[in-house]
C-alpha positions in Angstrom: 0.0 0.0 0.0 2.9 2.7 0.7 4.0 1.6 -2.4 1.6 2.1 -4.1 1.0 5.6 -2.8 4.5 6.5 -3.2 4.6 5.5 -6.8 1.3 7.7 -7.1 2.4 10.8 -5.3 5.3 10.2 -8.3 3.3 10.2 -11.1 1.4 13.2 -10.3 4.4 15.2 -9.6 5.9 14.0 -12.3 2.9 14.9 -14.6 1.3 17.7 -13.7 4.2 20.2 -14.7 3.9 18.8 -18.5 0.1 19.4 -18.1 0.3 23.1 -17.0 3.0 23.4 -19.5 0.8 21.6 -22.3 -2.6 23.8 -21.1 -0.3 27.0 -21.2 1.3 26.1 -24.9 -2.6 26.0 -26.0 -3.9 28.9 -24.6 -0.8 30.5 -26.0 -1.4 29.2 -29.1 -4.9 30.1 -29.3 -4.0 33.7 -28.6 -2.0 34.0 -31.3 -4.4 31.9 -33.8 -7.0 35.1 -32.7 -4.5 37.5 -33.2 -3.7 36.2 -36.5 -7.2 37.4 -37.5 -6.1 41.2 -37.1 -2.5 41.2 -38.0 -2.9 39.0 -41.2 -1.7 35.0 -41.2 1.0 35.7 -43.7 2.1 38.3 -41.2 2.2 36.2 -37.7 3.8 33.1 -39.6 6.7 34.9 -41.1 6.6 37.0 -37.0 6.6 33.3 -34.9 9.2 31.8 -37.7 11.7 34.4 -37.5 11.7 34.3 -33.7 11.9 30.3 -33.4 14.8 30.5 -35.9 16.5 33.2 -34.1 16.0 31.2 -30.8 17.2 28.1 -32.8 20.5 30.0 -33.8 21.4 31.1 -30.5 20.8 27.6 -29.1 23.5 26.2 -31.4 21.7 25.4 -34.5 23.1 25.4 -37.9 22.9 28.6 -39.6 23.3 26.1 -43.1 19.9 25.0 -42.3 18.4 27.8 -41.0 16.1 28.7 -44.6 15.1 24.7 -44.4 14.4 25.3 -40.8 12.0 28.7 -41.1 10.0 27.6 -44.0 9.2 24.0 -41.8 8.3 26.3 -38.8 6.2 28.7 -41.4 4.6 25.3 -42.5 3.9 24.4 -39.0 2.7 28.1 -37.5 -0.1 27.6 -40.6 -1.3 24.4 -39.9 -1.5 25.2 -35.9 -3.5 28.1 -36.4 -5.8 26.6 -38.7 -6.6 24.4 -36.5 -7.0 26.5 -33.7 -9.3 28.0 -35.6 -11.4 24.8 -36.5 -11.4 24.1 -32.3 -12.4 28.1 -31.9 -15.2 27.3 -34.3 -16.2 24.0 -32.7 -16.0 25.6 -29.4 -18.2 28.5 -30.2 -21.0 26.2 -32.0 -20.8 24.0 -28.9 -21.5 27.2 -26.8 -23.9 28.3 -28.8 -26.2 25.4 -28.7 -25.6 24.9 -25.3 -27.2 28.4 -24.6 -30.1 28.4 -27.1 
C-alpha cells in the first residue's frame, strides 16, 4: 500500500508540470491563432518563424539550415492556427447550442 502511494504521489508530480505546460502552450497558441485574425496570417507566420529561428541559432543550431528550418516552422505556424481555428469554431457552436 505505501508503495503504491508513493509510486502515485510520483506520477502526479511528475505529470502535472507537463500538463500546465501543455494547457499553457494551448492557450498560448490560441492567442495567437486570434490574433492572427487582425494582423494578417501571412504576417504572424513569417513574425513566430523568425523568432523560433532566431532562438534556434542562438541555441547552437546550424545557420546552413536555418532557410530549411523557417520555411518548416512557417509550415507548422499555418497548420496550428488553422486548427485553432477549427477548435475556436467547434468551441463556439458547442457554446452556442448549449445556450439556445
Amino acid at each position: 500500500m505505501v508503495r503504491l502511494t508513493r509510486l502515485t504521489f510520483f506520477g502526479v508530480r511528475f505529470i502535472v508540470p507537463w500538463v500546465i505546460r501543455s494547457i499553457s502552450m494551448a492557450l498560448r497558441m490560441c492567442f495567437v491563432a486570434i490574433a492572427s485574425l487582425w494582423t494578417g496570417v501571412p504576417n504572424a507566420c513569417r513574425l513566430i518563424a523568425s523568432m523560433y529561428v532566431e532562438r534556434a541559432i542562438q541555441n547552437g543550431f546550424p545557420t546552413l539550415y536555418s532557410r530549411y528550418l523557417y520555411n518548416a516552422i512557417c509550415v507548422m505556424v499555418f497548420v496550428v492556427i488553422v486548427l485553432f481555428w477549427l477548435a475556436i469554431a467547434q468551441i463556439t457552436v458547442f457554446v452556442t447550442n448549449w445556450l439556445i
